[in-house]
N, C-alpha and C positions, 0 to 999 in steps of 0.2 A: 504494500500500500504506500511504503513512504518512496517506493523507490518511482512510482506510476505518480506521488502528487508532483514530486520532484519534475517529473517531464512536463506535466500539467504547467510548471509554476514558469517551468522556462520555455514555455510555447508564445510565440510573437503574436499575441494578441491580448489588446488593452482590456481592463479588468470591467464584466458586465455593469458594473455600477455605473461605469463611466459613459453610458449607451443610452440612446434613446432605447423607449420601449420597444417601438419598429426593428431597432438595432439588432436588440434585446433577443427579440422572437427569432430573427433568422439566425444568429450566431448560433444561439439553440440548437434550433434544427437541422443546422450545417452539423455539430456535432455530437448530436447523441449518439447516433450509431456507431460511432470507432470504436467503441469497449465492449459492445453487446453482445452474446449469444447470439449464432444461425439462428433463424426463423424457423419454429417449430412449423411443420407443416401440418395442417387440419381438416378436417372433412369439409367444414360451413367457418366460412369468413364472408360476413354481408352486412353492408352500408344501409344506416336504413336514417332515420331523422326521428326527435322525439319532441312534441311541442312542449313550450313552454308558458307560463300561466299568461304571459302578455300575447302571446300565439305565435313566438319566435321557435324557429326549427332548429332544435338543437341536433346538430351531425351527431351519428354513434354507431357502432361497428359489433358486431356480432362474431364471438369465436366460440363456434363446438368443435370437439373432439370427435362425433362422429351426428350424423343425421337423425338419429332415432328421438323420437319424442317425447317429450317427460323429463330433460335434464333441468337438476337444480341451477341458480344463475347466481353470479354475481354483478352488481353493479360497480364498474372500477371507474375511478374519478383521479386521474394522475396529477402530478406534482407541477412545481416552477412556481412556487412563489406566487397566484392568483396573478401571473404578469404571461408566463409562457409556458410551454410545453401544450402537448397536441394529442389525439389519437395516437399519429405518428410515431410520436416520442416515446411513447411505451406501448407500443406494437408491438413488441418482441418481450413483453415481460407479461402481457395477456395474453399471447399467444404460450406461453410457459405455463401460467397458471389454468388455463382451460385444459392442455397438454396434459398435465400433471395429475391433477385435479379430477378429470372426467367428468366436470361440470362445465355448462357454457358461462362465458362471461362478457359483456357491453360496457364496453368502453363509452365515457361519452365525454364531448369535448364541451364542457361550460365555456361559457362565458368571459372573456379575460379583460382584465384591467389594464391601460387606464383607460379605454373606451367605454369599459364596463366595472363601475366600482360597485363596493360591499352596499348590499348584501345579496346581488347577483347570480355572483358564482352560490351560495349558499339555496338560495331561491331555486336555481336549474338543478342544482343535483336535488335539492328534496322534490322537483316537479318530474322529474325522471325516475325517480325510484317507487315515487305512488302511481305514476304512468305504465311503468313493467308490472309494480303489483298489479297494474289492472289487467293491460291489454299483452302481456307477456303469453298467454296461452296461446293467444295467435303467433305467435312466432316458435310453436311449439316447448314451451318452456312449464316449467311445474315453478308457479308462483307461489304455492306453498312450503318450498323450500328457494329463498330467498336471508342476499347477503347482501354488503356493503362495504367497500373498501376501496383506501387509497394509498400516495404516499405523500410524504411534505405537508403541500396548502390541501393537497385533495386528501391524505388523512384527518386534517382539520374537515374538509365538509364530508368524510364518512363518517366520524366520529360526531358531527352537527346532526346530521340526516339519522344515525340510530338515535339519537336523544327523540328527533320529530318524529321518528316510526314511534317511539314507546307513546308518546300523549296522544299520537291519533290512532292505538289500537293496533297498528299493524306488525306480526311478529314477524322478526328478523331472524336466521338461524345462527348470525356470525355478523361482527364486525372486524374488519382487517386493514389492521391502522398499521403504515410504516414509516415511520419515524415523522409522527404527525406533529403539527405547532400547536400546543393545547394555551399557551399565557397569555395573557392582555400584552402583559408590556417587558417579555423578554429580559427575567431580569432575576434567571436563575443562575447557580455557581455556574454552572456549565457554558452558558452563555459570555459570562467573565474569562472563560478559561478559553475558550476557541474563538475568542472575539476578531483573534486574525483568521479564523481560520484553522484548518485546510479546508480549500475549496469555499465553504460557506461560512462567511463572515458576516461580523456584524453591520460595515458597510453595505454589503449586497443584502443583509436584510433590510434594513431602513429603508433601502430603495425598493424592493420589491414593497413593501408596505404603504408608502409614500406612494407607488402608483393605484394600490389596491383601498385603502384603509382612511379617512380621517381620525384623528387622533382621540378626541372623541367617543369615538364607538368605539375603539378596543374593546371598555369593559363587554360589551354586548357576548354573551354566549355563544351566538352563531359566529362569531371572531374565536372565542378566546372559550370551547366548550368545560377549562376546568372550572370555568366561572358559574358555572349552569348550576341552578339550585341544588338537584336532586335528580343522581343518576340510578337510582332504583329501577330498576323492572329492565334494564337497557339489553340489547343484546348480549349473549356471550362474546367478547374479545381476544382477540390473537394477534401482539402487538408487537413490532420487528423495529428493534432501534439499532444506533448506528454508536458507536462507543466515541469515537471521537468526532462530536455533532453536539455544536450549540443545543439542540434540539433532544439528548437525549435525556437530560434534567426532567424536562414537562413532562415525557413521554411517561416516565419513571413516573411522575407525582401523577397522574392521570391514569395511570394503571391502578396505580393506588386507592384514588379515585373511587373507580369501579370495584375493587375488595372490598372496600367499607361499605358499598351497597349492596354488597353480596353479589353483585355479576360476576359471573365466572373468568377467569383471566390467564391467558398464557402468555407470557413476557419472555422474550430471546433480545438479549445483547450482543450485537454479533462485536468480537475483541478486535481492537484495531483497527477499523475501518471507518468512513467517511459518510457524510451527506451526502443521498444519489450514487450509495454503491450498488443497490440494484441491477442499474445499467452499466455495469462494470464486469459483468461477466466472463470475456472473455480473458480477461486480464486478474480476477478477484475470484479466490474458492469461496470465499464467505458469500459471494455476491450468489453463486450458486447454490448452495446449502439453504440461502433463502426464499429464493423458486422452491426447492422441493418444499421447503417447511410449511411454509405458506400454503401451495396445492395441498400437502396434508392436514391443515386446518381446517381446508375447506371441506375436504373427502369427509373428514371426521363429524365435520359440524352438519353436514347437508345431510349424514348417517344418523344422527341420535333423535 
């Protein structure tokens, strides 16, 4: 890991924070794929669109593992700070977890900032996840085993979206947060400790927040869900943090969180490794080991 940030650090391109958000988006997308894992290949990968409560078409991509009817789904809401990342950009990490898993999974691309601030992206992922619990059968899916997960800003709206599955009655079989932002105002040891970094610093948070967030509404829940009154009754959790990640303080107290409510909780710290080692795959065994962990969360949770 230190030897992959090291290349990372000495690559001739200026630091995201320094970028427009337009900037922002394509540097992204120029580089996710160089660390990734081959593309698992699948039975059913299909483009479909999901409306949202203003009547906006939200893009979203469908992976099964094979054509039969009746697989359990997850809903996956990927990472980048509410400013970037894509279907695209974690295409090859839901193509893993459907692979894995032998459940389908829908990607969907919310909403991003700054064209689209808080509480947006929060609003499309809860309008997409009561959209599948509805009309999921038509796409041959078994709505009754129904999940939720992300990673980064999209662990924050998996983690927002099972609080709003528990008040409006609809049961979730798993929630799958990976190294989610759970604070108002970023301002655990951890966050002190990796404040330069590797990879994700306190710079590049500000600024992803600053396009996403007025200062303001941090305290709001659907921002900041360990703010949320009472996570009683919430899904069970299987939460995947990153050992050296501003972010894995919260994740920690947020797991916590959930024990004191009595939600059921599996926590994996994977050692040494970074924010967004996910998509590190072909370079990271840890990155791997949580593809599988993860698909057997879900195998587990979509069983009981």
């Amino acid at each position: 890991m230190r030897q992959l940030v090291e290349r990372m650090e000495r690559a001739p391109y200026p630091p995201m924070h320094t970028l427009s958000a337009a900037e922002a988006k394509a540097a992204y997308a120029k580089s996710i794929g160089v660390l990734d894992l081959p593309k698992a290949e699948l039975a059913r990968v299909e483009d479909f669109s999901i409306p949202a409560r203003d009547g906006f078409k939200l893009a979203a991509r469908l992976y099964a593992p094979s054509k039969d009817a009746g697989l359990p789904v997850l809903l996956y809401l990927h990472g980048g700070g509410f400013t970037i990342g894509s279907i695209e950009s974690h295409d090859t990490f839901c193509r893993s977890l459907a692979h894995g898993s032998g459940a389908a999974v829908v990607s969907l691309d919310y909403r991003l900032a700054p064209e689209f601030r808080f509480p947006t992206a929060a609003n499309d992922a809860w309008d997409a996840l009561q959209w599948l619990s509805r009309e999921g059968v038509a796409l041959g899916l078994d709505t009754q085993r129904l999940a939720v997960g992300g990673d980064s800003a999209g662990g924050t709206l998996a983690a927002v979206s099972a609080l709003q599955a528990r008040d409006a009655g609809l049961t979730l079989s798993l929630q799958l947060l990976i190294y989610p932002g759970t604070t108002a105002y970023q301002d655990t040891d951890s966050h002190a400790h990796f404040a330069h970094g590797p990879v994700l610093d306190k710079n590049l948070i500000d600024w992803f927040f600053a396009q996403y967030i007025d200062m303001p509404d941090r305290a709001d829940w659907r921002f900041s869900p360990l703010g949320a009154d009472d996570a009683e009754g919430v899904a069970p959790a299987w939460i995947g943090l990153a050992e050296c990640d501003p972010l894995v303080d919260e994740g920690v107290l947020y797991a916590d969180k959930l024990r004191a409510a009595g939600v059921r909780v599996d926590l994996e710290i994977y050692r040494g490794v970074v924010h967004g080692f996910i998509n590190m795959g072909r370079a990271i065994v840890e990155a791997r080991q949580l593809h599988s962990d993860a698909a057997a969360a879900m195998r587990e949770a979509f069983s009981r």
